[in-house]
N, CA, C and O atoms as a DFTB+ gen file, in Angstrom:
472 C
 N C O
     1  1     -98.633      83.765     -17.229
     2  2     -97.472      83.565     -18.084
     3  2     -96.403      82.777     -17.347
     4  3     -96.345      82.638     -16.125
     5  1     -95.601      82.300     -18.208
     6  2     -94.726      81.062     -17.410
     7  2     -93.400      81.916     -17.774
     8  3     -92.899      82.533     -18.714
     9  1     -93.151      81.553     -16.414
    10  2     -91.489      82.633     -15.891
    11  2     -90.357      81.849     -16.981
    12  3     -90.452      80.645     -17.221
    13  1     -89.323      82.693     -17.569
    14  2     -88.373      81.736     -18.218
    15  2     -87.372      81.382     -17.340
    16  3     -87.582      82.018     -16.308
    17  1     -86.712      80.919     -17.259
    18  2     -85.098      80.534     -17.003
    19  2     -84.466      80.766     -17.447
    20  3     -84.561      80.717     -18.673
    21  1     -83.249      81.228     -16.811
    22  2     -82.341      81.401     -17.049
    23  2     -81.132      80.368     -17.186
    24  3     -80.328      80.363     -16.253
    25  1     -80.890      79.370     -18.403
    26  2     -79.466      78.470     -17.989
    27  2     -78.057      78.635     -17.896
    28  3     -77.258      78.886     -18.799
    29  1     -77.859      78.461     -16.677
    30  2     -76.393      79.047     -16.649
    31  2     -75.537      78.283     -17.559
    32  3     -75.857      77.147     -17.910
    33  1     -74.665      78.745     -17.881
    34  2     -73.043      77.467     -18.606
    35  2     -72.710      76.435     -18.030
    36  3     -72.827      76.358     -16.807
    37  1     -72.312      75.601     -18.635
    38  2     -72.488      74.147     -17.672
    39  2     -70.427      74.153     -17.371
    40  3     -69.801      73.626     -16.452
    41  1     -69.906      74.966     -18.567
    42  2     -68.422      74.521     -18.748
    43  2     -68.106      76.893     -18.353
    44  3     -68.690      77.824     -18.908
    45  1     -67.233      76.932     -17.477
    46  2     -66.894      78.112     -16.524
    47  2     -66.113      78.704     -18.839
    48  3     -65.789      78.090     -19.856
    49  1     -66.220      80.016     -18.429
    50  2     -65.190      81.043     -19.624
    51  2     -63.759      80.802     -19.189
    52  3     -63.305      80.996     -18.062
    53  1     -63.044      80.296     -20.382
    54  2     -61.717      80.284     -20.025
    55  2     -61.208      81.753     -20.747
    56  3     -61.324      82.241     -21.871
    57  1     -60.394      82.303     -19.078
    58  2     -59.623      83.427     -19.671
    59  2     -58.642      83.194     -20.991
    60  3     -57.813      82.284     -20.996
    61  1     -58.798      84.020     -22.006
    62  2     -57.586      83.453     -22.830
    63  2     -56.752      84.198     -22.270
    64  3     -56.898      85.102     -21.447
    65  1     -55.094      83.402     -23.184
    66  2     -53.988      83.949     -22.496
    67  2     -53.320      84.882     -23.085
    68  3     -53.458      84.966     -24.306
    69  1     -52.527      85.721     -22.476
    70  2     -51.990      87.038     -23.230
    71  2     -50.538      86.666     -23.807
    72  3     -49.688      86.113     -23.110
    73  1     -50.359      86.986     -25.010
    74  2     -48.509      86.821     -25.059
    75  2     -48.491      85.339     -26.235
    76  3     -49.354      84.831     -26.951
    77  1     -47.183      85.062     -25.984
    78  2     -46.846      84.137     -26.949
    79  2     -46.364      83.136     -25.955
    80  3     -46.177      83.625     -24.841
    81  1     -46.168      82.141     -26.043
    82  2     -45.752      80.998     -25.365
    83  2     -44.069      80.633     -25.975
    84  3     -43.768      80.850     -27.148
    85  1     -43.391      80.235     -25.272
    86  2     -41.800      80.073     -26.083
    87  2     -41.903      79.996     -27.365
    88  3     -41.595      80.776     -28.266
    89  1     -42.553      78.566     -27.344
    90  2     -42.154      77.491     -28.983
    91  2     -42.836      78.231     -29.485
    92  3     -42.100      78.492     -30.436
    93  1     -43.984      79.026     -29.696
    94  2     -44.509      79.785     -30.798
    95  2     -43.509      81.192     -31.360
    96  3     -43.769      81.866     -32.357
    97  1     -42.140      81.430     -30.273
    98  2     -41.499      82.484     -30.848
    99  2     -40.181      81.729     -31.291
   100  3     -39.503      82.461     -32.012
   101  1     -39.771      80.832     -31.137
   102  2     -39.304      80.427     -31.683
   103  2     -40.043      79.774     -33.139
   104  3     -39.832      80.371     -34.194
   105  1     -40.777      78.722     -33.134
   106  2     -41.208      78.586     -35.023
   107  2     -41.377      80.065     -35.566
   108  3     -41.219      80.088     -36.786
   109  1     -41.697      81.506     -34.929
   110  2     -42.125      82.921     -35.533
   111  2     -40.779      82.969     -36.507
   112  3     -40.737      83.170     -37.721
   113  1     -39.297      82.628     -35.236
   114  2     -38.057      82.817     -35.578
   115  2     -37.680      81.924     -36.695
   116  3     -36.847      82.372     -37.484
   117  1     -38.011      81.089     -36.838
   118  2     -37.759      80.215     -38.207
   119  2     -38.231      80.868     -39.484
   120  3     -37.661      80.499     -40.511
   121  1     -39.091      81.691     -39.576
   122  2     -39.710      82.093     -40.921
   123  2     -39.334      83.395     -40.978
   124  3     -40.188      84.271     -41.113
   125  1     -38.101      83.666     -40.889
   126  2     -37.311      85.205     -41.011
   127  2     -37.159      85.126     -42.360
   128  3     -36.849      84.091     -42.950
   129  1     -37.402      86.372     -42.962
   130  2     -36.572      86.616     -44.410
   131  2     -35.310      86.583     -44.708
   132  3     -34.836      86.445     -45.836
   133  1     -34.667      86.725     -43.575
   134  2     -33.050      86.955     -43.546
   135  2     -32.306      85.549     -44.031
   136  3     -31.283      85.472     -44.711
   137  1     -33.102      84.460     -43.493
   138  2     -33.036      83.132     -43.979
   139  2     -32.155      82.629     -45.600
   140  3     -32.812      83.122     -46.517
   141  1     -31.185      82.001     -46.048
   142  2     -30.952      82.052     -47.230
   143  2     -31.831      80.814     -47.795
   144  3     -31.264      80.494     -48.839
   145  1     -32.836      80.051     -47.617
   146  2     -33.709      79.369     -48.330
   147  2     -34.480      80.311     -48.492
   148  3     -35.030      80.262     -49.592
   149  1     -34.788      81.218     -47.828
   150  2     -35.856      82.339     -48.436
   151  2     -35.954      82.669     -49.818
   152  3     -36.905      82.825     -50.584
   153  1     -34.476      82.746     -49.951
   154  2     -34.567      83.573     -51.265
   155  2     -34.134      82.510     -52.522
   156  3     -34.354      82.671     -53.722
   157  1     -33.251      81.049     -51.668
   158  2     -33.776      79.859     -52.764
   159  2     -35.149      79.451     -53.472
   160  3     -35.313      78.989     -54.601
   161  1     -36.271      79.813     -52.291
   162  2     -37.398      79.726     -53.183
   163  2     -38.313      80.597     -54.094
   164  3     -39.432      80.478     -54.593
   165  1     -37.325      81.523     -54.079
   166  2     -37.335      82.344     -55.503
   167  2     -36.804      82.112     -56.769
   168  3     -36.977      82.622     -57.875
   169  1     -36.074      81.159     -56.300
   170  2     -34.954      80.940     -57.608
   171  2     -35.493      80.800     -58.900
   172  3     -36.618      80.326     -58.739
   173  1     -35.281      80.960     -60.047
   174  2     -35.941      80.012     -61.249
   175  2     -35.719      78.697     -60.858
   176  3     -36.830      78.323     -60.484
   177  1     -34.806      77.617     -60.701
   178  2     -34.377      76.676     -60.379
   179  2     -35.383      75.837     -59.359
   180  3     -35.521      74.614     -59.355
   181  1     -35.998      76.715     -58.565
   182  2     -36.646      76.067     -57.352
   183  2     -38.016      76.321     -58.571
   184  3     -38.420      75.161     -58.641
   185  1     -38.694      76.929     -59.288
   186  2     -39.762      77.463     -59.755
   187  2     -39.760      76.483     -60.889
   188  3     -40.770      76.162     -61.515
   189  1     -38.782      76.118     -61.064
   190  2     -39.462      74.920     -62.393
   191  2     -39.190      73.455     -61.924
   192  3     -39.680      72.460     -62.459
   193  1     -38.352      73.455     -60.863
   194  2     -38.226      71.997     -60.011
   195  2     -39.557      71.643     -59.420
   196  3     -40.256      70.636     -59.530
   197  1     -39.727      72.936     -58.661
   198  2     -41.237      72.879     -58.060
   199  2     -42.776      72.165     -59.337
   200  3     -43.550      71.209     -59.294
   201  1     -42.599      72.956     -60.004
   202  2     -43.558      72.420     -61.591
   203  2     -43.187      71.070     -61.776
   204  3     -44.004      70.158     -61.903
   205  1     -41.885      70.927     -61.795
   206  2     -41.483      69.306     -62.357
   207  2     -41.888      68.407     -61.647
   208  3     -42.176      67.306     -62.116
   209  1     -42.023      68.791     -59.972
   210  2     -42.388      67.601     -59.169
   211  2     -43.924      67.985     -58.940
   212  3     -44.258      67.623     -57.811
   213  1     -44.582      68.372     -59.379
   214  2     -46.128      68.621     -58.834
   215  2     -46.901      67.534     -60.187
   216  3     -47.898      66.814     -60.125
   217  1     -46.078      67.771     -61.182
   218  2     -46.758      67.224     -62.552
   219  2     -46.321      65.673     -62.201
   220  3     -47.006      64.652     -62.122
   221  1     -44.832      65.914     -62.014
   222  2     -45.182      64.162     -61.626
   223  2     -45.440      63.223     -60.679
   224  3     -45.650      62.015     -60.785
   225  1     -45.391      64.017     -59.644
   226  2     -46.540      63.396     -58.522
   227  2     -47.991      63.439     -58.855
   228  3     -48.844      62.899     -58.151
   229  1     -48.365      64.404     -60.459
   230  2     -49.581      64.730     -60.146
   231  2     -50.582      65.315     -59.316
   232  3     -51.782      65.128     -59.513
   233  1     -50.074      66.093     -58.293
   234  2     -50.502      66.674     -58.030
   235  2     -51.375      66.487     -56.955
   236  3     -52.377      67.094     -56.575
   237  1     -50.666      65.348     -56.486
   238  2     -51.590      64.376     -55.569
   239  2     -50.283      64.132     -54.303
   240  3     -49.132      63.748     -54.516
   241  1     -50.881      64.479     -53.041
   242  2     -50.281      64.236     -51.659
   243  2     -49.405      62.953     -51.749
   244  3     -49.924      61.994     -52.321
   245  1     -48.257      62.822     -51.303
   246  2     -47.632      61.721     -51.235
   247  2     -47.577      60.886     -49.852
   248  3     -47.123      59.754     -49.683
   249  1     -48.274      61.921     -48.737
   250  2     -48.622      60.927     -47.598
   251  2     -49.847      60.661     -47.358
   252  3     -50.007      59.540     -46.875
   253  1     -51.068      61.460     -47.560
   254  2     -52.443      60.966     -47.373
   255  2     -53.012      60.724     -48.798
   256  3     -54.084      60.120     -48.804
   257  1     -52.391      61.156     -50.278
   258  2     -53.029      60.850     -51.349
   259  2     -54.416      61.712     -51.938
   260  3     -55.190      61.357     -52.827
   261  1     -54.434      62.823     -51.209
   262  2     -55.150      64.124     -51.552
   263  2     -54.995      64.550     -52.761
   264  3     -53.929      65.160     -52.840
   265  1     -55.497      64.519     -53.635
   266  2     -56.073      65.480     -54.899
   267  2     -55.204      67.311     -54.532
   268  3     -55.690      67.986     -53.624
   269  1     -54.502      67.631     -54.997
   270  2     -53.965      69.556     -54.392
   271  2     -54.261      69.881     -55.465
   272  3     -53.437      70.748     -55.759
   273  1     -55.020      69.727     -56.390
   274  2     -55.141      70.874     -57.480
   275  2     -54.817      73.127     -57.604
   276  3     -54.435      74.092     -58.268
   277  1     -55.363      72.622     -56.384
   278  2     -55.903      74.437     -55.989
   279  2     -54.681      75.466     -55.917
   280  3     -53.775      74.669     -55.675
   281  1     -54.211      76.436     -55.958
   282  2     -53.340      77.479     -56.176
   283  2     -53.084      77.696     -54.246
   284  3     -53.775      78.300     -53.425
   285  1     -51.556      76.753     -54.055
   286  2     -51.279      77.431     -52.593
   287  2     -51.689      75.885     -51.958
   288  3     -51.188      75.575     -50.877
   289  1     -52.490      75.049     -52.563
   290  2     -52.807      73.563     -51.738
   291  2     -51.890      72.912     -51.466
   292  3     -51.722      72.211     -50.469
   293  1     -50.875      73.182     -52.782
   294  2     -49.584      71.658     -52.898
   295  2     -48.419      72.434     -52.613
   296  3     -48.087      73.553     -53.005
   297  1     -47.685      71.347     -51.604
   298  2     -46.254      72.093     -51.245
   299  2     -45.138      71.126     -51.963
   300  3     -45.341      69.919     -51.828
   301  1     -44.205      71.448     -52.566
   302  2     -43.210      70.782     -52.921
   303  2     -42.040      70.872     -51.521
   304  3     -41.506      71.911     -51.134
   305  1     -41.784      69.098     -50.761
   306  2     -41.304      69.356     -49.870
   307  2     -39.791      68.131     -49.630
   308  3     -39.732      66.907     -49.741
   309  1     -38.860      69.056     -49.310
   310  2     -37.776      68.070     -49.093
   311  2     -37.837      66.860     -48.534
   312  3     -38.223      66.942     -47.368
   313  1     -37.627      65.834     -48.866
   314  2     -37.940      64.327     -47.940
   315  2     -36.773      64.384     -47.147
   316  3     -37.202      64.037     -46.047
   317  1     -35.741      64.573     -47.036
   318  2     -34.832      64.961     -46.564
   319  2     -34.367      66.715     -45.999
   320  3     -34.005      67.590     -46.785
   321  1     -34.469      66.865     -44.796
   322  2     -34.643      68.438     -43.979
   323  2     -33.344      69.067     -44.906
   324  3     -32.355      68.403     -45.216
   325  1     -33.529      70.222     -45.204
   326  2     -31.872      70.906     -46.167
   327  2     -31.143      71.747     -44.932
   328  3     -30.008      72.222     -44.913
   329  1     -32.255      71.777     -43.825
   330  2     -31.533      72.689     -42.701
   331  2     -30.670      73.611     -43.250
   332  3     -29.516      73.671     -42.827
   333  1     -31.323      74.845     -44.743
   334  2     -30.025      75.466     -44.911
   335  2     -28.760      75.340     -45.352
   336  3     -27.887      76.204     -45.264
   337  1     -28.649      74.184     -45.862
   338  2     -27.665      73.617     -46.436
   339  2     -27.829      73.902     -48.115
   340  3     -28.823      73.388     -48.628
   341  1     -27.197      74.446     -48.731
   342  2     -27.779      74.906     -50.275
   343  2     -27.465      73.437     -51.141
   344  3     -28.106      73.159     -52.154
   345  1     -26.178      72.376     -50.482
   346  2     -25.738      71.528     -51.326
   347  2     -27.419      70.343     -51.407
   348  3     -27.816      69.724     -52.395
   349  1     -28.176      70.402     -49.752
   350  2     -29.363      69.854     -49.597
   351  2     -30.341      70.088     -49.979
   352  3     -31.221      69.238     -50.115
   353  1     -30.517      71.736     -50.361
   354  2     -32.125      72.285     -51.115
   355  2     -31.613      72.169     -52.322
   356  3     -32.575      71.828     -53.010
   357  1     -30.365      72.269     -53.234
   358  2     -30.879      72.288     -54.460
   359  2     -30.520      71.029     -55.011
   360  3     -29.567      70.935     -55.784
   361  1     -31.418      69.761     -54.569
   362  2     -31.005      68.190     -54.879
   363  2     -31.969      67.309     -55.775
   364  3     -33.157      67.504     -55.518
   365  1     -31.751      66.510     -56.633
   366  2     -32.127      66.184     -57.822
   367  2     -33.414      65.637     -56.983
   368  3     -33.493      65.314     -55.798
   369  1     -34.620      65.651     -58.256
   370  2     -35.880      65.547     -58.163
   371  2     -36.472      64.136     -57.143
   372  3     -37.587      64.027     -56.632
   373  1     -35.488      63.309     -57.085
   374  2     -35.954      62.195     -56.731
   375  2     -35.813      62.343     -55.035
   376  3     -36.080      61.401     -54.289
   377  1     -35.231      64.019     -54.420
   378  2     -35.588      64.383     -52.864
   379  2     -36.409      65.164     -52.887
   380  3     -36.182      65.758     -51.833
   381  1     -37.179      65.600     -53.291
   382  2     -38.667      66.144     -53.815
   383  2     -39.807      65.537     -53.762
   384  3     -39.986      64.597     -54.537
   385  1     -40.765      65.893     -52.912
   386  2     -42.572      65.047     -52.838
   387  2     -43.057      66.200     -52.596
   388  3     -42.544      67.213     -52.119
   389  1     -44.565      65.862     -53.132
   390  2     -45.458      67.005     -52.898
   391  2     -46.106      66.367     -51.837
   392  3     -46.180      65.180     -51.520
   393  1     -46.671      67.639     -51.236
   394  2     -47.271      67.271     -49.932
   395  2     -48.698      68.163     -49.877
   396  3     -48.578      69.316     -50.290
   397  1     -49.804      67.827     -49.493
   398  2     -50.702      68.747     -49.312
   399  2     -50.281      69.951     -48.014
   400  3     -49.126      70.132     -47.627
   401  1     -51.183      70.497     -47.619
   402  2     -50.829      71.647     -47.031
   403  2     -50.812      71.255     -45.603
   404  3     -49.958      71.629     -44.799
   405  1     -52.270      70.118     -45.221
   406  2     -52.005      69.706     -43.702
   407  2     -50.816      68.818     -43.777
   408  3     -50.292      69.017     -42.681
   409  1     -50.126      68.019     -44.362
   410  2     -49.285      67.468     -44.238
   411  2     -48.099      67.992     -44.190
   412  3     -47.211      67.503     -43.490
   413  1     -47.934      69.049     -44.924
   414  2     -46.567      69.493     -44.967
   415  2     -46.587      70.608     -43.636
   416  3     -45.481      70.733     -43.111
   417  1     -47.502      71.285     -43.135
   418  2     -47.444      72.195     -42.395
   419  2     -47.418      71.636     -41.047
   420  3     -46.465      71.719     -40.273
   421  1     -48.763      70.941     -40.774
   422  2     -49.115      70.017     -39.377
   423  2     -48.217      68.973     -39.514
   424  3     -47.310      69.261     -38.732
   425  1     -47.949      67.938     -40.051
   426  2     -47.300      66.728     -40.033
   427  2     -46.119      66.782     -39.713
   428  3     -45.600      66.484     -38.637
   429  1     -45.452      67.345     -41.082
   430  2     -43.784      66.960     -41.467
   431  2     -43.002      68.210     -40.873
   432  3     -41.837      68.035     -40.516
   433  1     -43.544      69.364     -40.762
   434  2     -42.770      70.267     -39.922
   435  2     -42.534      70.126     -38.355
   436  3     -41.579      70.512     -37.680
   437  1     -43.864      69.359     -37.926
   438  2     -43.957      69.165     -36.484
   439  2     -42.487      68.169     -36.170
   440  3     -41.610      68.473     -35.362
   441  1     -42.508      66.901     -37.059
   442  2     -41.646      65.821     -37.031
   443  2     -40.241      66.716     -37.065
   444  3     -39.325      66.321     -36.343
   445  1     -40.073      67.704     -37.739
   446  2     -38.733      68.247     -38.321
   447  2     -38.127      68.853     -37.033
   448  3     -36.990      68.892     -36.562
   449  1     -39.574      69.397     -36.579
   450  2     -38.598      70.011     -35.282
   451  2     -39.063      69.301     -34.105
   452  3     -39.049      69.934     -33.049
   453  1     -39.440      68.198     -34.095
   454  2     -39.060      67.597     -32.777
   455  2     -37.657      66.946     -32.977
   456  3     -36.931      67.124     -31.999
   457  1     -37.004      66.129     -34.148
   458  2     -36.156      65.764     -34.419
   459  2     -34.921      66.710     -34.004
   460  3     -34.012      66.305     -33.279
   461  1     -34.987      68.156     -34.595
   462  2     -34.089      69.145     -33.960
   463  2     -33.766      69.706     -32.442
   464  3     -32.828      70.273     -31.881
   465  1     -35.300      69.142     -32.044
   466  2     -35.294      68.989     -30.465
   467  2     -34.203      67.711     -29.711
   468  3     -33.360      68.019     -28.869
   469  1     -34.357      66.674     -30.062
   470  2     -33.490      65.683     -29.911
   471  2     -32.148      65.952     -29.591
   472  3     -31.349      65.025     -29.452
């Protein structure tokens, strides 16, 4: 009978790391409830603005041009940051784009807060 081998790993186990790294407790700190856009996007106001701009974007990504049909795909997203500003989140339709979900999450948030980094 022919002996097997054993192959070792060619690439060593990386320990993972324990804990949070800064910037991940800080973005944690951005998504507080205490927040007053929190509870703007409850509004009726935000809930039929939101409808108004999905239908007329269609429903389709305004930076890669993705199809969002799906429940939770499409984000209705300020083109302009409201940083909390209520006179900035509640602004006529034409500062409004829908965004798919990698875009608005990976893309335009990354941009938002490096800009705040600045």
């Amino acid at each position: 009978m022919a002996k097997l081998r054993t192959i070792k790993p060619l690439v060593a186990t990386i320990k993972p790391l324990v804990g949070r790294m800064p910037v991940d407790e800080k973005a944690r700190q951005e998504w507080r409830e205490d927040r007053p856009s929190r509870q703007w996007l409850k509004s009726a106001w935000w809930q039929r603005a939101r409808q108004r701009i999905l239908v007329r974007d269609q429903y389709t990504c305004k930076r890669c041009g993705l199809l969002v049909p799906g429940k939770g795909e499409a984000h209705v997203d300020h083109i302009e940051p409201h940083n909390e500003d209520r006179a900035k989140f509640f602004c006529s339709d034409d500062g409004l784009q829908t965004l798919c979900v990698i875009c608005h999450t990976k893309h335009k948030q990354a941009e938002e807060r490096r800009a705040r980094l600045l």
